[in-house]
C-alpha positions in Angstrom: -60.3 29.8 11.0 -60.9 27.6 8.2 -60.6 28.9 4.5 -59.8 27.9 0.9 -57.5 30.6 -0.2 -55.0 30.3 -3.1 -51.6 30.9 -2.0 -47.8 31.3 -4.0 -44.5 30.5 -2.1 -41.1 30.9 -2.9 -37.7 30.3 -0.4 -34.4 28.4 -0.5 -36.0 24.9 -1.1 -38.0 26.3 -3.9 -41.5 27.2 -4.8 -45.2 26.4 -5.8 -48.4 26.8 -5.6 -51.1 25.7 -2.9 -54.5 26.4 -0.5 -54.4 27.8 2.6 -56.8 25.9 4.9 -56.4 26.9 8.0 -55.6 30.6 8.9 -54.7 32.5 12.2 -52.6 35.3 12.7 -49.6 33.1 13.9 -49.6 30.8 11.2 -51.3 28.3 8.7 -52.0 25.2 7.7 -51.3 25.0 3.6 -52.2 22.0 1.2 -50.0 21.5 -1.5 -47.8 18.6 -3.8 -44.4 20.8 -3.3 -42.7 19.2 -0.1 -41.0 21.5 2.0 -38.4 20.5 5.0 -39.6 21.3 8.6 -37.5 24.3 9.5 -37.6 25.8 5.7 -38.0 29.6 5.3 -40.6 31.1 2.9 -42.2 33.6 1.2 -46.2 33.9 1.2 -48.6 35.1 -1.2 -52.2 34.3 0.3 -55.4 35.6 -2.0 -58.3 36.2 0.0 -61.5 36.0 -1.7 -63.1 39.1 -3.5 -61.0 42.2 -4.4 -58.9 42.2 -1.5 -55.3 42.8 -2.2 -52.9 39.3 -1.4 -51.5 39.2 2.1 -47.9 39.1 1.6 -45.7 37.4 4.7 -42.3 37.8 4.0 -40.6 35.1 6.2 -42.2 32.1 7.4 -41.2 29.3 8.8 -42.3 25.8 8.1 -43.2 23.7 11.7 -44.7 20.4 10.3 -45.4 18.9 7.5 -48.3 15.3 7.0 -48.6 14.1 3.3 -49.6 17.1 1.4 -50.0 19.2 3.9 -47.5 21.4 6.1 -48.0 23.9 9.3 -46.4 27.7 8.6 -45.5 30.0 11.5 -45.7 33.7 10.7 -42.4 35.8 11.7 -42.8 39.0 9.4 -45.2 40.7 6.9 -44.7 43.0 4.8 -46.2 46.6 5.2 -50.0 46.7 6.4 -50.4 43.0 6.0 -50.5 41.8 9.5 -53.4 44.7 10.2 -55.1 43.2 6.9 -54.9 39.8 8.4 -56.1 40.9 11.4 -59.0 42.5 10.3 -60.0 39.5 7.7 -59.5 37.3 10.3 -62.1 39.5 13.0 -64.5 40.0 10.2 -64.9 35.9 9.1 -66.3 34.9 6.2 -69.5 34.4 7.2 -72.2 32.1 5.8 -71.3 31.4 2.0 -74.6 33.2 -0.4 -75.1 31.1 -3.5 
């Protein structure tokens, strides 16, 4: 689904700031300047829009990467966030009001 969500990461290579563009409850696709190795593990923070708490993966894995931009596979979230995710992801944003 596509979206333009802020998102914090942290892991062994370090960590940064970017958007989250792409969203499924497999993975991601995130834009950002930090460049991460294909293979690197990290920690997610993604802000969805609204007063929605962050959806907080705990380990993912990074599976490509193309200028600024990098695919992220999902292994584990942290307490209710995959049901959040899920849920989000069912609902879909909708058309944007001005």
């Amino acid at each position: 689904m596509p979206v333009d969500y802020p998102v914090q990461f942290t892991g062994d290579e370090g960590s940064g700031y970017g958007t989250v563009t792409n969203l499924t409850l497999a993975g991601g696709e995130v834009d950002s300047q930090i460049q991460l190795s294909i293979g690197a593990r990290v920690c997610l923070h993604v802000q969805p829009p609204g007063a929605r708490p962050p959806i907080i993966i705990t380990l993912a894995i990074i599976r490509w990467k193309q200028g600024d931009r990098f695919g992220i596979e999902f292994v584990r979230f942290e307490g209710t966030a995959k049901e959040q995710l899920k849920e989000m992801l069912n609902q879909g944003e909708g058309p944007v009001q001005d």
